[in-house]
C-alpha positions in Angstrom: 3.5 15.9 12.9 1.8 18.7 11.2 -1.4 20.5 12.4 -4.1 20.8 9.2 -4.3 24.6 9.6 -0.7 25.4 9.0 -0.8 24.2 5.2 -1.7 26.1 2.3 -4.0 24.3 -0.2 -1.8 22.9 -3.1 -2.8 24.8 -6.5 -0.8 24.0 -8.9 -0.7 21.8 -12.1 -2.9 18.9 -12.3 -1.0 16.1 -10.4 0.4 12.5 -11.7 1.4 9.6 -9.5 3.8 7.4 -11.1 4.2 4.2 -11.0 7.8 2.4 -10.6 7.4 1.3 -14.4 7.0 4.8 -15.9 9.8 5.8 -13.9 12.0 3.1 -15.6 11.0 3.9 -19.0 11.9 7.5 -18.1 15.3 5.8 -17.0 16.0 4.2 -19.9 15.4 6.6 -22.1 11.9 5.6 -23.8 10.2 8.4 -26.1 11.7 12.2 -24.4 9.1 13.9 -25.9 6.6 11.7 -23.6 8.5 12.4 -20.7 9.0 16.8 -21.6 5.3 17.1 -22.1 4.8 15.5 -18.9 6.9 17.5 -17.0 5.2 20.8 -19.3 1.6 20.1 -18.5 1.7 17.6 -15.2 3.3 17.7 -11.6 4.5 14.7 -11.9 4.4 12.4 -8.2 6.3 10.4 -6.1 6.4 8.9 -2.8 8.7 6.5 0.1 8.0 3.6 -1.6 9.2 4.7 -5.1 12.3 5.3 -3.1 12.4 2.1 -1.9 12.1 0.2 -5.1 14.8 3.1 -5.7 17.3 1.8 -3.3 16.0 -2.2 -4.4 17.1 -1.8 -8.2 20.9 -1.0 -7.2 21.1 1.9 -9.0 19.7 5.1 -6.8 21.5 7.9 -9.2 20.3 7.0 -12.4 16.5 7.1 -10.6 16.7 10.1 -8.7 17.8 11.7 -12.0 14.8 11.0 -13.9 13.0 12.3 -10.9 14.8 15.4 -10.6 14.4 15.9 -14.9 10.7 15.5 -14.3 10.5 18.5 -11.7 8.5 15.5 -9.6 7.2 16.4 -5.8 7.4 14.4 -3.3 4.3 12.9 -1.4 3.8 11.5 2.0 1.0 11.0 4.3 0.3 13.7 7.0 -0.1 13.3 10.7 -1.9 15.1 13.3 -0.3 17.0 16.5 -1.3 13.5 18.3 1.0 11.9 15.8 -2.2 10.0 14.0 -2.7 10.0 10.4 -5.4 12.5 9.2 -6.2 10.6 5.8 -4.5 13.5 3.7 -1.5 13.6 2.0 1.5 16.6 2.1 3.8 17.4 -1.4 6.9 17.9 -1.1 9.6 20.5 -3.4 12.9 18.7 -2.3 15.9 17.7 -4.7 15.3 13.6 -4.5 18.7 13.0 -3.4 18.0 15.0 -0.5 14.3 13.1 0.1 16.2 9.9 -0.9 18.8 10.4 2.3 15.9 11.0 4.5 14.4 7.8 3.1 17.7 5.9 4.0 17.7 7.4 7.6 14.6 5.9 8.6 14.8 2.6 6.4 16.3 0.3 8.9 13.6 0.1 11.2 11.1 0.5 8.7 12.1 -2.5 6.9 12.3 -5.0 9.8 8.8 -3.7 10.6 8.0 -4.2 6.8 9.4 -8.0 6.8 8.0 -9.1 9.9 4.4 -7.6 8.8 3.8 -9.4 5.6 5.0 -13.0 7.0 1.7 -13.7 7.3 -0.1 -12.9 4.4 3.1 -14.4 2.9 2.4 -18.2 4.9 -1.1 -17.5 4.1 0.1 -17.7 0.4 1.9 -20.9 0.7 5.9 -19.6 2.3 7.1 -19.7 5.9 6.6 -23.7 6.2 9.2 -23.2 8.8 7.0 -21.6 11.2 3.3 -21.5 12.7 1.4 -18.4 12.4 1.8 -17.7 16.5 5.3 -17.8 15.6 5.1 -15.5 13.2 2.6 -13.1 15.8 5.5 -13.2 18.2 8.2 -12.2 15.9 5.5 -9.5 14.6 4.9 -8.3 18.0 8.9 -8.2 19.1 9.7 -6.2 15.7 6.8 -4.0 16.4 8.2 -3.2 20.3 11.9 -2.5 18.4 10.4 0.3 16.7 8.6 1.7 19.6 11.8 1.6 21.2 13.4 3.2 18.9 10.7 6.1 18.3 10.8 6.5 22.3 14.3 7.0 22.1 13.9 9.8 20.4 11.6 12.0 22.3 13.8 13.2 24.3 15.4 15.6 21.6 11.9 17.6 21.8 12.3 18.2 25.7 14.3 21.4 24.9 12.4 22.5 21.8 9.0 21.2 21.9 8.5 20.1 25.9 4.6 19.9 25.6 4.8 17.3 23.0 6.4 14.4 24.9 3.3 13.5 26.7 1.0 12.8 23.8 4.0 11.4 21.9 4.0 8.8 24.3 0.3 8.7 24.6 0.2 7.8 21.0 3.1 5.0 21.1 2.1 3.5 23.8 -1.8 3.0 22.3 -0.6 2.1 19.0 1.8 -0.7 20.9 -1.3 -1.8 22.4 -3.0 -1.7 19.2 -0.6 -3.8 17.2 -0.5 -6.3 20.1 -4.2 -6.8 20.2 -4.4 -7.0 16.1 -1.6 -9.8 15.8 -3.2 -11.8 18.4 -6.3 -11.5 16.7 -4.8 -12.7 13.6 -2.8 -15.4 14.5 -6.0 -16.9 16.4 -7.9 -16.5 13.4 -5.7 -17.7 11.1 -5.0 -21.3 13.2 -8.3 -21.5 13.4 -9.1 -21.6 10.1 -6.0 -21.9 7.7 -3.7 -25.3 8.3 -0.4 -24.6 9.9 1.1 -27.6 7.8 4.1 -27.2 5.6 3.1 -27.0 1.9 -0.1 -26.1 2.8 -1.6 -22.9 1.0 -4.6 -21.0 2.9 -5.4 -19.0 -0.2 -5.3 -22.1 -2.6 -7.6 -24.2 -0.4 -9.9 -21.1 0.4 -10.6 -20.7 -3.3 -11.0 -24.3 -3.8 -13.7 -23.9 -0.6 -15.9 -21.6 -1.7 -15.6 -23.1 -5.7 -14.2 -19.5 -7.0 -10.8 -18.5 -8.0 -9.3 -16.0 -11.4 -10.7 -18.2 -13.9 -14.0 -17.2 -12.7 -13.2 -13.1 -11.5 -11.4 -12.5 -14.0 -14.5 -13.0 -16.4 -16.0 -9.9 -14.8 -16.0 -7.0 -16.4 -16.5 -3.6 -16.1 -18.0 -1.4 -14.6 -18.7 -2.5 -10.7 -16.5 -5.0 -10.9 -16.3 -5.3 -7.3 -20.2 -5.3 -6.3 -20.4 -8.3 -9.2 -17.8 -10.2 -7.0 -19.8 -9.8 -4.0 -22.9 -10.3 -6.0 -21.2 -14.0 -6.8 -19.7 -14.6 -2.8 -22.8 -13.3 -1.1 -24.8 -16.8 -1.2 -22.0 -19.1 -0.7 -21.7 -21.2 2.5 -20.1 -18.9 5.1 -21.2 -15.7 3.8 -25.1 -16.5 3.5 -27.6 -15.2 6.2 -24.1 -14.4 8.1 -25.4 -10.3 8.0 -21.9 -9.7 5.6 -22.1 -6.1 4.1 -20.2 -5.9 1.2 -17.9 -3.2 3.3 -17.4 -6.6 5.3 -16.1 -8.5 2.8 -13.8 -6.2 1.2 -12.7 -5.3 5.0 -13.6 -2.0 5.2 -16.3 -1.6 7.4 -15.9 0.3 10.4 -13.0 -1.8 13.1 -14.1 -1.3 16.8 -9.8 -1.5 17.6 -9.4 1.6 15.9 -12.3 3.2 17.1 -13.0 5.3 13.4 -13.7 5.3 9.7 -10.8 3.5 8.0 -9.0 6.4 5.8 -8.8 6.5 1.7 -5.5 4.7 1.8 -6.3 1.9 4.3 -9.1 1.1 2.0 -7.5 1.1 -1.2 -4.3 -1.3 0.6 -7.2 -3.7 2.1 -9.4 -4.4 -0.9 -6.0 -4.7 -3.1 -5.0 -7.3 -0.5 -8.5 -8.9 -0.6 -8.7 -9.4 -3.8 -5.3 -10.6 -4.0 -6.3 -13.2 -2.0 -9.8 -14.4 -3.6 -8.0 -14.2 -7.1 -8.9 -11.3 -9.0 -6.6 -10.0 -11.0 -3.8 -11.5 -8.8 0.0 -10.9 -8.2 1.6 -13.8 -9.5 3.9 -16.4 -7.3 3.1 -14.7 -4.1 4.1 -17.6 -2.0 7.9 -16.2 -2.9 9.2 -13.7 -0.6 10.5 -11.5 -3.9 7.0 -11.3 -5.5 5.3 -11.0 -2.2 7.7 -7.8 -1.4 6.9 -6.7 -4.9 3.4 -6.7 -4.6 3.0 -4.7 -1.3 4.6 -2.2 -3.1 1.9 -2.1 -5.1 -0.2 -2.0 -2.9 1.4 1.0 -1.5 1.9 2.7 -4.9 -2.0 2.2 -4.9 -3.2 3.8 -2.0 -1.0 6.7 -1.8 -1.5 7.4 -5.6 -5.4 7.8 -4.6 -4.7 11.3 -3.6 -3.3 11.8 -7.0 -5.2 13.1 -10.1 -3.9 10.3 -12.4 -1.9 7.2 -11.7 0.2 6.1 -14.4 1.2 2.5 -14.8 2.7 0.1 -17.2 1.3 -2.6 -15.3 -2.4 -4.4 -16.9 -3.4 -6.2 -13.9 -2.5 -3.5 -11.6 -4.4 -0.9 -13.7 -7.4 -3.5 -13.9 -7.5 -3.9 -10.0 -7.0 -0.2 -8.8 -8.8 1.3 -10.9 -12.2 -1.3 -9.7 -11.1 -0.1 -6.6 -11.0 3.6 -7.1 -14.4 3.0 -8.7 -16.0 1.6 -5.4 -14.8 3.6 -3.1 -15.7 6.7 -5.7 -12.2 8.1 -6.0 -12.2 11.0 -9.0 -8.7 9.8 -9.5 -8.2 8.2 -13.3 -6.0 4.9 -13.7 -4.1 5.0 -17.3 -2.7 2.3 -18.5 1.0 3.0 -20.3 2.7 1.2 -23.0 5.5 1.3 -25.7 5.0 0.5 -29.5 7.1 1.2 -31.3 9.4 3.3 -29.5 6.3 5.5 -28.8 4.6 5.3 -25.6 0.8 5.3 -25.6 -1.7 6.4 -22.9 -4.6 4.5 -22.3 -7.8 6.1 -20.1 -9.5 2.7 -20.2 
């Protein structure tokens, strides 16, 4: 929780959002003299979901290392006194060890939330034959209740502190509960309705092959406006024409009557990443496997939250290609470059 009058403004150098493949070049030792000017002339960025490709790669010290030698800041989203996000983002100056201990505190519940969320987007993509997408609503639903549990649990360590925040605490739970509820519902209706619940069977793969558009045919556009030329090509197909689509529509970012309010920065950059995951630009690869699938909602997440950076950095093609279209519709100032080694000698790219 933190009120948006109580922080100060942040003023310092211009700020740089790494992604998890600058990191490992830092890691590994690739061009120092990349790395010092950096640290000299950048506040260099990180955030939860570095940390938890951190605690994926098996090898925690050697990462929060490289963070601490690049004097990097930790970022996280910031929530109002009702415990709802306000869209903005709060640095952090904390050793990572110390952030990285917090991280692991809160992990647990986070990452059953996290696996049962992305079933099914996962099924949509071809996995979880072994289950229908109402089973996978239910198990959504059950994990969603375990963390509400386990957050209402907690409030009673305010009552002797902070009394007068218990009631909106569970104000806010018990309306997000609802919330969730109503959204996985939704989904799972949808989805049966319109996506096969037979083993083998891909929703994404037989959408494209529906409308007659996949990559070979998005990935021919080209900057700039990438995505208004996608819609541009979608808009008179069969299912989209004369239905009153926006564009905000099909990216799914126009306003959702659930939530009752604009979707924020980072909820827009995470849906139109996953959109267009879906239709085939620029794509993840093999996201029917749970691996990849994991690996590319971190992206996703590296994504939104390095929208409120400056610069991203990222040694990634395809994910530089997709954000920064992105970034470009939804006019974020921040500037996607595109890293890579030659050499021993790592290059910066603006694009």
């Amino acid at each position: 929780m933190t009120s948006n009058l109580t922080l100060p403004v942040y003023s310092g150098k211009t700020t740089v959002y790494v992604d998890q493949n600058v990191l490992d070049m830092a890691v590994k030792g690739d061009h120092p003299a990349f790395f010092t000017s950096l640290t000299e002339n950048f506040q260099v960025l990180y955030s939860d979901d570095t940390l938890r490709e951190i605690k994926r790669s098996g090898q925690p010290g050697k990462f929060l290392a490289a963070l601490d030698a690049l004097n990097a800041m930790h970022t996280r989203y910031q929530f109002n006194e009702r415990f709802e996000p306000t869209g903005q983002v709060i640095l952090h100056e904390v050793p990572s060890a110390q952030r990285y201990l917090n991280y692991l505190q809160i992990e647990p519940v986070y990452d059953i939330m996290l696996a049962a969320a992305h079933q099914t987007t996962l099924k949509l993509y071809g996995g979880r034959s072994d289950a229908t997408f109402t089973n996978i609503a239910s198990d959504q639903i059950d994990a969603f209740d375990g963390l509400i549990k386990s957050l209402s649990a907690s409030i009673a360590e305010f009552d002797h502190t902070h009394p007068e925040l218990r009631a909106p605490i569970e104000q806010y739970l018990q309306t997000l509960q609802a919330q969730y509820e109503q959204i996985s519902e939704m989904s799972a209706a949808q989805m049966t309705k319109h996506i096969s619940d037979e083993p083998g069977q891909s929703g994404v793969k037989n959408y494209r092959n529906t409308v007659g558009i996949g990559p070979k045919e998005l990935n021919n556009i080209k900057a700039p406006r990438v995505l208004e030329k996608i819609w541009q090509a979608y808009r008179q197909l069969d299912g989209y024409r004369d239905q009153g689509y926006t564009i905000e529509n099909f990216l799914g970012v126009a306003a959702n009557p659930i939530y009752n309010r604009e979707m924020h920065l980072h909820e827009k950059v995470t849906a139109i990443y996953n959109l267009l995951n879906v239709i085939g630009y620029k794509t993840d690869s093999n996201l029917n496997q749970e691996r990849r699938h994991v690996a590319a909602i971190s992206d996703a997440a590296h994504a939104s939250i390095g929208a409120h950076a400056q610069i991203v950095l990222s040694a990634d093609k395809v994910f530089v290609d997709k954000v920064r279209a992105i970034y470009e519709f939804l006019e974020v100032s921040t500037v996607v470059k595109l890293v890579t080694l030659v050499n021993g000698e790592i290059q910066v790219q603006a694009g």
